[in-house]
N, CA, C and O atoms as a printed pandas DataFrame, in Angstrom:
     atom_number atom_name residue_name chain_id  residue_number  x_coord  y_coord  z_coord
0              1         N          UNK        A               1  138.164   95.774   96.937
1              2        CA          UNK        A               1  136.865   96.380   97.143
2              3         C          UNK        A               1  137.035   97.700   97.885
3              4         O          UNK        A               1  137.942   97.835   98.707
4              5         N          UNK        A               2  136.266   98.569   97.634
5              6        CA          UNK        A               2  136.698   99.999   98.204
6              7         C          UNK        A               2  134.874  100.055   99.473
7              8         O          UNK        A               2  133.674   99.885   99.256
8              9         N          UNK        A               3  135.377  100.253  100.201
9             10        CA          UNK        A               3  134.222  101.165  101.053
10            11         C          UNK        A               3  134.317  102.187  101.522
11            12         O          UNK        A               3  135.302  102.301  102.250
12            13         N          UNK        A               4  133.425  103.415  101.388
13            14        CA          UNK        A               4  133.475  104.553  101.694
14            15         C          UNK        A               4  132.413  104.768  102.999
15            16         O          UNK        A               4  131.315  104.224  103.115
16            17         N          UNK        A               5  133.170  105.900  104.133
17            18        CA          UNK        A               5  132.516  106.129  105.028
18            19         C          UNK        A               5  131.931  107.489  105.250
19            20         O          UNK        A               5  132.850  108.307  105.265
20            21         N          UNK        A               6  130.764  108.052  105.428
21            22        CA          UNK        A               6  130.038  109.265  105.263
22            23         C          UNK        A               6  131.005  110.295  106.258
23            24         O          UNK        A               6  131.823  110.137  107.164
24            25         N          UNK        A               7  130.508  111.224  105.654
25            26        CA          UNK        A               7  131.740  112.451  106.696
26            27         C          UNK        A               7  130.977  113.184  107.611
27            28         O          UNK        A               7  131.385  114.309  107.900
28            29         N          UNK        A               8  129.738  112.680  108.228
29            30        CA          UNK        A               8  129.125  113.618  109.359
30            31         C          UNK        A               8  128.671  112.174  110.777
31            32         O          UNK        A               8  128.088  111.100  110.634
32            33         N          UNK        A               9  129.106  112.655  111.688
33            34        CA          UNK        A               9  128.506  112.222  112.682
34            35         C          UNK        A               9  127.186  112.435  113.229
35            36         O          UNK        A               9  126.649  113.542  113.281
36            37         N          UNK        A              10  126.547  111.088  113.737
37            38        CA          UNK        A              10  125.077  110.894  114.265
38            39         C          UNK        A              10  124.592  112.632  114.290
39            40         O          UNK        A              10  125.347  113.593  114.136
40            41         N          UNK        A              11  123.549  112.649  114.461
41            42        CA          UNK        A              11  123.358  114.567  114.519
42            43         C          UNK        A              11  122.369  113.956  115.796
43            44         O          UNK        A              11  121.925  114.989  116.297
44            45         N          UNK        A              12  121.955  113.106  116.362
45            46        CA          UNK        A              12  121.486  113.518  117.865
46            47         C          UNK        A              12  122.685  113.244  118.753
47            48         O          UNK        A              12  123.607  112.465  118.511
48            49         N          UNK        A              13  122.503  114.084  119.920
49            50        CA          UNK        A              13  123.612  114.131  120.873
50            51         C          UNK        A              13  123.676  112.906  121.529
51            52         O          UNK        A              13  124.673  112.758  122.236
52            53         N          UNK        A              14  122.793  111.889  121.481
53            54        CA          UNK        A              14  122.502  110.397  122.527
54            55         C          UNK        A              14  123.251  109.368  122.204
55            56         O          UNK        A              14  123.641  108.316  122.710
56            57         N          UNK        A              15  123.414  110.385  120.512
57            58        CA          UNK        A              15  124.269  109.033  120.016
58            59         C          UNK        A              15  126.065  109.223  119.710
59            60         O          UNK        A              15  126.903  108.369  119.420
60            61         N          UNK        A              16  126.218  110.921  119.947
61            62        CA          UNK        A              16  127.575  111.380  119.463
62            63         C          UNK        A              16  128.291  111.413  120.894
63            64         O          UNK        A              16  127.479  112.106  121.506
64            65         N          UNK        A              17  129.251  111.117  121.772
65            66        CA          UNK        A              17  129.341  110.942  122.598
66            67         C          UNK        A              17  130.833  111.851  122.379
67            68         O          UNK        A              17  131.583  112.224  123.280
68            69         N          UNK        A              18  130.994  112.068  120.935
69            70        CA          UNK        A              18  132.543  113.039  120.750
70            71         C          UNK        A              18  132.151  114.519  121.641
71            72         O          UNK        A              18  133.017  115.136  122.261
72            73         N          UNK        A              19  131.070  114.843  121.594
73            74        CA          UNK        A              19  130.953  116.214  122.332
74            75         C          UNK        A              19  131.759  116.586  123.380
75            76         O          UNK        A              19  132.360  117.655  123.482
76            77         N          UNK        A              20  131.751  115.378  124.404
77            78        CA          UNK        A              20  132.243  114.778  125.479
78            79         C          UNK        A              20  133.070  115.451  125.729
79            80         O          UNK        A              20  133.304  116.094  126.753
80            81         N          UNK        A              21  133.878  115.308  124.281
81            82        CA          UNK        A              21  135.601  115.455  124.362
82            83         C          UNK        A              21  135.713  116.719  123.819
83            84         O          UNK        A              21  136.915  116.986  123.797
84            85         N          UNK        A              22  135.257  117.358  123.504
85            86        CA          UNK        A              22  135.840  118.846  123.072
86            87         C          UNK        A              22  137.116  119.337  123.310
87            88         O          UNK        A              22  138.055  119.558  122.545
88            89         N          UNK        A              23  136.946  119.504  124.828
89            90        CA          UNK        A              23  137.850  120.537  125.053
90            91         C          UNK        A              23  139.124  119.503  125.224
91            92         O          UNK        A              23  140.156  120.095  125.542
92            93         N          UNK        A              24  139.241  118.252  125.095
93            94        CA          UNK        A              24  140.107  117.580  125.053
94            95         C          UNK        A              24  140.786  117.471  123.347
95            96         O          UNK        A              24  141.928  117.025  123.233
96            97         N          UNK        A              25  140.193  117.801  122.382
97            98        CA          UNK        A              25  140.697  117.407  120.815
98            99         C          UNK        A              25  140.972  118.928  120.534
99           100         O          UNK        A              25  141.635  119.208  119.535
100          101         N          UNK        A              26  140.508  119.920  121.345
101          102        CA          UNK        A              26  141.378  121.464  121.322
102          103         C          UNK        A              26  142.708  121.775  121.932
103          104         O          UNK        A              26  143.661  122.397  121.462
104          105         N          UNK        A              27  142.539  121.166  123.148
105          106        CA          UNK        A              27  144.098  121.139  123.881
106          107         C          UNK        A              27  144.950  120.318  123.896
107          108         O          UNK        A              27  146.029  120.489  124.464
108          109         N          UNK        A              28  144.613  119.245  123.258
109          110        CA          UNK        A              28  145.601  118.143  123.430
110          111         C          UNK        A              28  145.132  117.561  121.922
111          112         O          UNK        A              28  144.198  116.759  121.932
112          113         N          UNK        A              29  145.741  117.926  120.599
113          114        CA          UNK        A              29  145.042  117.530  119.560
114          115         C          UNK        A              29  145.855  116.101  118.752
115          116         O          UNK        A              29  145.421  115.412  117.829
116          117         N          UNK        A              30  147.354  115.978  119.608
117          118        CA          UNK        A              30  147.987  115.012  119.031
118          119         C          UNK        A              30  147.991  113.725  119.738
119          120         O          UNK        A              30  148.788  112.837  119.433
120          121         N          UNK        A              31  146.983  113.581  120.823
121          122        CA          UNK        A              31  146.966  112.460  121.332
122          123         C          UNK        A              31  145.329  111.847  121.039
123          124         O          UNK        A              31  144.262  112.409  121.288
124          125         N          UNK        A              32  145.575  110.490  120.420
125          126        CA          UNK        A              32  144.314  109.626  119.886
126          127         C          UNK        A              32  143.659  109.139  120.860
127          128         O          UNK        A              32  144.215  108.684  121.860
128          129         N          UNK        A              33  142.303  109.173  120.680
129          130        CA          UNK        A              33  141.438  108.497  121.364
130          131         C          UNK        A              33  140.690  107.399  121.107
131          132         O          UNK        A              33  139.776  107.525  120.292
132          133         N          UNK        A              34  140.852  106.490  121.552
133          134        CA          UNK        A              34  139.747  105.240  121.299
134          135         C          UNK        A              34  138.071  105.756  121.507
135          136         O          UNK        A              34  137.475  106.623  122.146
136          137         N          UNK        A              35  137.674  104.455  120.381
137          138        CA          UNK        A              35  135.919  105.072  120.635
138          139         C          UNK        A              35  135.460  103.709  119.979
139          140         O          UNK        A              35  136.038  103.062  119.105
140          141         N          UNK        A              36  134.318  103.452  120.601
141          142        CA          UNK        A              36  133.687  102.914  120.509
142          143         C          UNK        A              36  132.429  103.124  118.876
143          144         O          UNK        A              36  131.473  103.809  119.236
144          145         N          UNK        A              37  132.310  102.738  117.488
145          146        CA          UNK        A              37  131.418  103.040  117.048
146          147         C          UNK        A              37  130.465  101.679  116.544
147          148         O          UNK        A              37  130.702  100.472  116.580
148          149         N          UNK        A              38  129.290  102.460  116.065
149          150        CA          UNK        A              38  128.042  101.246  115.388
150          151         C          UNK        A              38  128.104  102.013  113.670
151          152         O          UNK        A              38  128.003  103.231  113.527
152          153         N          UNK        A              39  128.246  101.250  112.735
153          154        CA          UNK        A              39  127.970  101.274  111.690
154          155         C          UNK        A              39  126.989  100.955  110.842
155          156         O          UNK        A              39  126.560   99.817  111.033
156          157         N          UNK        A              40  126.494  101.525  110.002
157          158        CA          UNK        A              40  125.614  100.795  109.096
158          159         C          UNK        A              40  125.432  101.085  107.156
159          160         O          UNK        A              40  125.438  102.110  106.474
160          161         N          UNK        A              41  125.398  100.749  107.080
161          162        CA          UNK        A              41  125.062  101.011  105.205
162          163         C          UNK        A              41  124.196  101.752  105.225
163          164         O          UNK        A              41  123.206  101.524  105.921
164          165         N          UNK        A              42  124.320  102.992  104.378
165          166        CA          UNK        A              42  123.608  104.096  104.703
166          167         C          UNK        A              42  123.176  104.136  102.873
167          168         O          UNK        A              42  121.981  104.272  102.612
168          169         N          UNK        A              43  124.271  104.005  101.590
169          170        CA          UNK        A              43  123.683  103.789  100.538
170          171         C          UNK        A              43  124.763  102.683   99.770
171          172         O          UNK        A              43  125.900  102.467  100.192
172          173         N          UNK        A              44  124.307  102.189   98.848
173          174        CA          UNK        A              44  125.281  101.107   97.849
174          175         C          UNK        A              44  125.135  101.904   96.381
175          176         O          UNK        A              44  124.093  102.110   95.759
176          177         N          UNK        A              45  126.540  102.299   96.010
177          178        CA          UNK        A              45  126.600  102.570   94.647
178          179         C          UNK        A              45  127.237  101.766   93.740
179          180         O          UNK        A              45  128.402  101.487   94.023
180          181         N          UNK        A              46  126.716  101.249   92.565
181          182        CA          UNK        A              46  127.489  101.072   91.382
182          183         C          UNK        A              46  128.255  101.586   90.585
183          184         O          UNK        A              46  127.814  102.569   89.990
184          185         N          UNK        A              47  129.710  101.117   90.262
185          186        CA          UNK        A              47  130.662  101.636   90.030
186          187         C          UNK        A              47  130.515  100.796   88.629
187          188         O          UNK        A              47  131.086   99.707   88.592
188          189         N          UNK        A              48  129.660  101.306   87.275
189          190        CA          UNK        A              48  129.468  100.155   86.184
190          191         C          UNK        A              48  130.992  100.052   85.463
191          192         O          UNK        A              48  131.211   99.036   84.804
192          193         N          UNK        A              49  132.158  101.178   85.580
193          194        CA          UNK        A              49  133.677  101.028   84.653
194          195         C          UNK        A              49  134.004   99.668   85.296
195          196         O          UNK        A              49  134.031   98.674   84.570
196          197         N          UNK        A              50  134.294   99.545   86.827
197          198        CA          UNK        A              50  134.429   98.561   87.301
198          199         C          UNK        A              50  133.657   97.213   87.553
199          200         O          UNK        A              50  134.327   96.337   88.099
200          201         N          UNK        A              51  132.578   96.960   87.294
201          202        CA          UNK        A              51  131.432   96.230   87.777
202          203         C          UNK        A              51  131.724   95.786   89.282
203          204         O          UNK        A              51  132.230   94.739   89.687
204          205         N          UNK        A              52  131.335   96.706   89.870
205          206        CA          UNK        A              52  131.817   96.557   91.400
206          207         C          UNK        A              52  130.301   97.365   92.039
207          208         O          UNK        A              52  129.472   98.024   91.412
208          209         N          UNK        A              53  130.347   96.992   93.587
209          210        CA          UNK        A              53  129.377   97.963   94.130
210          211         C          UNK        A              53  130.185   98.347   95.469
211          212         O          UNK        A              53  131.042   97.784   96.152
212          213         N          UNK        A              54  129.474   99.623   95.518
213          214        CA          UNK        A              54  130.489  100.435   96.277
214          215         C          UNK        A              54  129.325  101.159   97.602
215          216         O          UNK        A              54  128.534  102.097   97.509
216          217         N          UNK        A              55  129.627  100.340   98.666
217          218        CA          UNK        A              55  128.852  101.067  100.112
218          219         C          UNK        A              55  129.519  101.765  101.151
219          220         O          UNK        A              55  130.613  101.644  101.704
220          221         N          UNK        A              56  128.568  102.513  101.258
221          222        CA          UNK        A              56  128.683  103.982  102.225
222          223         C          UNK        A              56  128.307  104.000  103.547
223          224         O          UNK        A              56  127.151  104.326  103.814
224          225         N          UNK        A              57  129.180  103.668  104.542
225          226        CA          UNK        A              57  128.759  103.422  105.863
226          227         C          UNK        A              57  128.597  104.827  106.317
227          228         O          UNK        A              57  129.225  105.827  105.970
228          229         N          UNK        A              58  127.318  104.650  107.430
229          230        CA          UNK        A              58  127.235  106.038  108.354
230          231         C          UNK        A              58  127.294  105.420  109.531
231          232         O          UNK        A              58  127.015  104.297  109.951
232          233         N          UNK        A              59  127.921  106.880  110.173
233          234        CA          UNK        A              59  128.369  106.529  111.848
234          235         C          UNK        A              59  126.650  106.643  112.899
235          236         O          UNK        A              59  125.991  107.617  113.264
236          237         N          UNK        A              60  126.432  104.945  113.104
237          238        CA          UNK        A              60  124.848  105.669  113.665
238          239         C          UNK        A              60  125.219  105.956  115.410
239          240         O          UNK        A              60  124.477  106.516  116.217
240          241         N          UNK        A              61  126.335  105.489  115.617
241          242        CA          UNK        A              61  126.753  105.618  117.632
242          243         C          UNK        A              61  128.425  105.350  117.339
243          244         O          UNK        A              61  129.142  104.664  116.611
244          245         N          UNK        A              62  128.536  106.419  118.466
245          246        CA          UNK        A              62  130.280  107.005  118.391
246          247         C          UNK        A              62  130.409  107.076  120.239
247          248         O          UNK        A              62  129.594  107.799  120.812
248          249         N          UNK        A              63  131.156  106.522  120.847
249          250        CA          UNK        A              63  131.224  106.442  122.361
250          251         C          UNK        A              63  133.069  106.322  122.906
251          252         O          UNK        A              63  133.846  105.376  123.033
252          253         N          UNK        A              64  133.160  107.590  123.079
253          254        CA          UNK        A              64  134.888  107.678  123.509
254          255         C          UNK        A              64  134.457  106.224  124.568
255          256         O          UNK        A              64  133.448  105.625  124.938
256          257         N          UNK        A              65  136.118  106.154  124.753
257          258        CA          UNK        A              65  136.498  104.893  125.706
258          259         C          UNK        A              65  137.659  105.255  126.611
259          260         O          UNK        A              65  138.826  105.089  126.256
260          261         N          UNK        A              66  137.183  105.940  128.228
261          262        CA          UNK        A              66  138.928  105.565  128.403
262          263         C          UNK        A              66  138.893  104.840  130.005
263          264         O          UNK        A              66  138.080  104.041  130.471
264          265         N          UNK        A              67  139.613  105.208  130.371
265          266        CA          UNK        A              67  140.070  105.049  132.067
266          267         C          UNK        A              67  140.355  103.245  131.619
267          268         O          UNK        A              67  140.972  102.829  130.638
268          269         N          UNK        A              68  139.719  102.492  132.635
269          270        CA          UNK        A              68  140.161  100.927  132.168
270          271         C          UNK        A              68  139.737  100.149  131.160
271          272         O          UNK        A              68  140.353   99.181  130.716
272          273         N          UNK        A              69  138.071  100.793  130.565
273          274        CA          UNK        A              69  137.703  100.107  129.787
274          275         C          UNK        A              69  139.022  100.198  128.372
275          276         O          UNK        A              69  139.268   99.340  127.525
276          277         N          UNK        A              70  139.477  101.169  128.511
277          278        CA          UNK        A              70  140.332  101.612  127.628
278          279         C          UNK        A              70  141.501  100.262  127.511
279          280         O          UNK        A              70  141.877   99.875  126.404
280          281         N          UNK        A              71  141.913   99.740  128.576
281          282        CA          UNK        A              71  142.891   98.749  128.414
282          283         C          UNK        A              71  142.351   97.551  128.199
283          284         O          UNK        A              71  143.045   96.556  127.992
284          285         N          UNK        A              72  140.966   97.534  128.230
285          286        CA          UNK        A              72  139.990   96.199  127.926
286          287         C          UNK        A              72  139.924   96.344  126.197
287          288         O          UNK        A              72  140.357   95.533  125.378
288          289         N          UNK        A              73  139.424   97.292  126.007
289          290        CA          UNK        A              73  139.325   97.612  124.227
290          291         C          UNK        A              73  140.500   97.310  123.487
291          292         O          UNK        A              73  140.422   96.504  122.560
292          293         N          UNK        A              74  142.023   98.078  123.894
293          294        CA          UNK        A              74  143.131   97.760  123.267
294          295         C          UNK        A              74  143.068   95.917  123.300
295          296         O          UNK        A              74  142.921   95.516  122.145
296          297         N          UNK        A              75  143.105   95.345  123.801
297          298        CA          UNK        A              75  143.101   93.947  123.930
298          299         C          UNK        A              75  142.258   93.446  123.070
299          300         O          UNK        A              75  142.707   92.660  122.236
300          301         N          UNK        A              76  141.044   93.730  123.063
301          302        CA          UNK        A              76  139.736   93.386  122.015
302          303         C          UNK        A              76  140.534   93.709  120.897
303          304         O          UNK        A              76  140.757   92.751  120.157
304          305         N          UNK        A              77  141.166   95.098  120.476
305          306        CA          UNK        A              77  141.661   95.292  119.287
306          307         C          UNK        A              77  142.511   94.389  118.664
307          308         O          UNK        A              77  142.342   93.977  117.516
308          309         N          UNK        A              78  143.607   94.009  119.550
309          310        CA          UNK        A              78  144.661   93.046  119.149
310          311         C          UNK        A              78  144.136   91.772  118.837
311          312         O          UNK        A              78  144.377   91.064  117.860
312          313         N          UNK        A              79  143.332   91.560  119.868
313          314        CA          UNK        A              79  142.841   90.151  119.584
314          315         C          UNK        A              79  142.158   90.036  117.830
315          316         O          UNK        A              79  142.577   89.163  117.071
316          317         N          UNK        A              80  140.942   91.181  117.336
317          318        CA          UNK        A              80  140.897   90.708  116.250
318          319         C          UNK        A              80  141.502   91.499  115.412
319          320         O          UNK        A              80  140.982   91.590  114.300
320          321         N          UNK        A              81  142.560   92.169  115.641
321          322        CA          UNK        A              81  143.294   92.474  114.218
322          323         C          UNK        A              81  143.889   90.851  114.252
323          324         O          UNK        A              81  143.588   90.346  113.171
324          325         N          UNK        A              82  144.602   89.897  115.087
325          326        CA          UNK        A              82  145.126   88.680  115.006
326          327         C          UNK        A              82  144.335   87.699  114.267
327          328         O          UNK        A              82  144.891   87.076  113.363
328          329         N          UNK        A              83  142.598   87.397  114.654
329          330        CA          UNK        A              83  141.927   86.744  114.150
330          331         C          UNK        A              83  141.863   87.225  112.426
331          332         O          UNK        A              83  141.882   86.407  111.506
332          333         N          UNK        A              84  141.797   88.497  112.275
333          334        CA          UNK        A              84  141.551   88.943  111.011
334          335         C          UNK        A              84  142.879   88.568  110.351
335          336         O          UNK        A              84  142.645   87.719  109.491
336          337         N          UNK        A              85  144.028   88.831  110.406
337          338        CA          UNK        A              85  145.108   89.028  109.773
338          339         C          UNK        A              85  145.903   87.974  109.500
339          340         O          UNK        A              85  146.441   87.641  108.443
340          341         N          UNK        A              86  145.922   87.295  111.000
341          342        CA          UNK        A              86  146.737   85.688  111.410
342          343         C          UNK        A              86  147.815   86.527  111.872
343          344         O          UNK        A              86  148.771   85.812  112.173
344          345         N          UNK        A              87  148.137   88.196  112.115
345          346        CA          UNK        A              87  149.483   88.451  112.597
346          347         C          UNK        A              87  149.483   88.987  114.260
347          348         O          UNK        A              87  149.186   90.134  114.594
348          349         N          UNK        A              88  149.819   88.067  115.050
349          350        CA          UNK        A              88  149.614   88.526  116.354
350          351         C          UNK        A              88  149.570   89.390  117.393
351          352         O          UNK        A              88  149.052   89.542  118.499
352          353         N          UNK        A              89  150.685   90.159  116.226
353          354        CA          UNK        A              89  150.968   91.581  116.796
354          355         C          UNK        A              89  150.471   92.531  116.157
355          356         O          UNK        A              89  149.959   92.143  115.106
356          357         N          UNK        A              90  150.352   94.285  116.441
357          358        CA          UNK        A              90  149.977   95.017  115.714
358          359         C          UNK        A              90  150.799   95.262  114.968
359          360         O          UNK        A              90  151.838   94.619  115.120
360          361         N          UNK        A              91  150.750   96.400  113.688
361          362        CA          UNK        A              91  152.043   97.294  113.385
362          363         C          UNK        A              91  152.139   98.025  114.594
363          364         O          UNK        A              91  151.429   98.370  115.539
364          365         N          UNK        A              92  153.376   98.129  114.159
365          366        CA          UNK        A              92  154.435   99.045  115.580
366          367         C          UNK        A              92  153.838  100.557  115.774
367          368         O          UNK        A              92  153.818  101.126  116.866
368          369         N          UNK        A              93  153.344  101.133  114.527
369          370        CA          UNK        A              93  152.701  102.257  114.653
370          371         C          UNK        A              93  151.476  102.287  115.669
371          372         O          UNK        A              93  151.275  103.203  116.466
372          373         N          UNK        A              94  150.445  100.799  115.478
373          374        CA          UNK        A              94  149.208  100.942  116.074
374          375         C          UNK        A              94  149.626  100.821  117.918
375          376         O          UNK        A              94  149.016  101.271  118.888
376          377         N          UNK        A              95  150.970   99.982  117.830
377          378        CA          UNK        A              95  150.866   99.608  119.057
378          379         C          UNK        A              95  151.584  100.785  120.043
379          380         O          UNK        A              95  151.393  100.762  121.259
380          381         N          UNK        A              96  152.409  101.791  119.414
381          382        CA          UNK        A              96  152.564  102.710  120.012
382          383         C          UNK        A              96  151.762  103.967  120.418
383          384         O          UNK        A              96  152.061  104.723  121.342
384          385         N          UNK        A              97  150.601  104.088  119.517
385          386        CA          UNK        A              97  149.158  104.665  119.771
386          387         C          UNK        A              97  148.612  104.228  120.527
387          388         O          UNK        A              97  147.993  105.023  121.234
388          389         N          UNK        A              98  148.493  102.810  120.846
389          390        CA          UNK        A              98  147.364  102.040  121.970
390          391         C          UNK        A              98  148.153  102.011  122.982
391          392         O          UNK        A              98  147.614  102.029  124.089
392          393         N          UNK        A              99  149.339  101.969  122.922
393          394        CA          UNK        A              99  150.106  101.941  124.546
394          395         C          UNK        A              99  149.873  103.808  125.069
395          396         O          UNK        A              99  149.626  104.437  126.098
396          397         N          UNK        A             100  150.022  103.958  124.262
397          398        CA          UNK        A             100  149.413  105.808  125.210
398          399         C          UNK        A             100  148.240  105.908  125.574
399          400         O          UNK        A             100  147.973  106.887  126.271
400          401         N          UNK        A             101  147.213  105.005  125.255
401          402        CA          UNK        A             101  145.758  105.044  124.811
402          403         C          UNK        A             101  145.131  104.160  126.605
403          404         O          UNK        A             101  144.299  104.564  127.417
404          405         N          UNK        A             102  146.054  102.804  126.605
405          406        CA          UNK        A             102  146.023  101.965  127.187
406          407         C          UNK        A             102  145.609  102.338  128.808
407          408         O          UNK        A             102  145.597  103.540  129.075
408          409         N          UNK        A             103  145.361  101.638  129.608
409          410        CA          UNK        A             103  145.386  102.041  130.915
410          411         C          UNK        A             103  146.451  101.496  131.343
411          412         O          UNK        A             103  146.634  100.518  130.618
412          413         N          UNK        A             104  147.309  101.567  132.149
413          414        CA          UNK        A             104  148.407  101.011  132.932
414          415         C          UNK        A             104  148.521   99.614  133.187
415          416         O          UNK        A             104  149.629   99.082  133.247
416          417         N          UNK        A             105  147.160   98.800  133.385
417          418        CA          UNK        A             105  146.994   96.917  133.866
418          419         C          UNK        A             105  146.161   96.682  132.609
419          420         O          UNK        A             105  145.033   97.161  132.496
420          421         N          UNK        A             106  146.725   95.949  131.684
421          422        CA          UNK        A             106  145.555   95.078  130.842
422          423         C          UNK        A             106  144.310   93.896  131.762
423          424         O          UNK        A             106  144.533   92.704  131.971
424          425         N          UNK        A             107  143.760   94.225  131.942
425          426        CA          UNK        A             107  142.845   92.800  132.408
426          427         C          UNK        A             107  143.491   91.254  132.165
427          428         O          UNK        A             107  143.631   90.773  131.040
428          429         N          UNK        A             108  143.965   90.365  133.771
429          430        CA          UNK        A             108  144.484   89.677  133.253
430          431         C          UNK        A             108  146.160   89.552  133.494
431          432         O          UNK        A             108  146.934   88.608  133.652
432          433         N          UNK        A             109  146.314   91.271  133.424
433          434        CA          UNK        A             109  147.692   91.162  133.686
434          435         C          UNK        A             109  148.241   91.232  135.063
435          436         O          UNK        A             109  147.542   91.398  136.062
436          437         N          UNK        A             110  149.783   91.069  135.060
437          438        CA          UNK        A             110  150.590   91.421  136.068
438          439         C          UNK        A             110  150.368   93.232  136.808
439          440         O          UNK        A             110  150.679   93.943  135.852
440          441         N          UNK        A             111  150.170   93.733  137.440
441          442        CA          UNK        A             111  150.146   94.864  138.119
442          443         C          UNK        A             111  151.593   95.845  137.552
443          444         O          UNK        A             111  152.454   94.975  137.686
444          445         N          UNK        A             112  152.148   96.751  137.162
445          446        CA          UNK        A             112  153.286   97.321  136.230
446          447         C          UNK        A             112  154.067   97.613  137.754
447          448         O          UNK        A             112  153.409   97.816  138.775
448          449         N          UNK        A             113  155.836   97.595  137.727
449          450        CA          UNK        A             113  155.807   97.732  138.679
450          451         C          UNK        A             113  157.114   98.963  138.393
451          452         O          UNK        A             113  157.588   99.591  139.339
């Protein structure tokens, strides 16, 4: 099944919270940021070659994430890529993105020493 996601963010500012970050995705453009978004079905198309239907999510709320909530989210992440997948771990790619991403103490954890 294919889903497609619209290419413009919320257009009120209450709900785009990327503004935030500007001057952070200008100076520092190779390091990822976690964010928080809300989705919704914005239209459903029929694809009749395929007999398939094909929906178009729009971004209705976009909310960077960092300082600790940031090491609370990576955890949320793992947890359901695991529920979704059955694989406990991330790929090695995701998990080397979220460990830069991460805060230093996961919630829960040992203190880093």
């Amino acid at each position: 099944m294919t889903i497609k996601i619209a290419g413009k963010l919320p257009k009120y500012p209450d709900r785009n919270g990327l503004d935030t970050l500007l001057h952070a995705f200008l100076h520092d453009p190779g390091t990822p940021r976690l964010a928080v978004i809300v989705l919704e079905t914005s239209k459903i198309t029929d694809d009749l070659e395929n007999l398939d239907k094909i929906p178009t999510l729009a971004i209705r709320a976009i909310e960077p994430i960092g300082g600790d909530d940031a090491g609370r989210l990576r955890a949320m992440l793992q947890r359901a890529h695991a529920e979704r997948t059955g694989n406990l771990e991330l790929p090695a790619e995701w998990e080397q993105v979220l460990a830069s991403m991460a805060s230093p103490q996961l919630p829960g954890s040992e203190p880093r020493r």
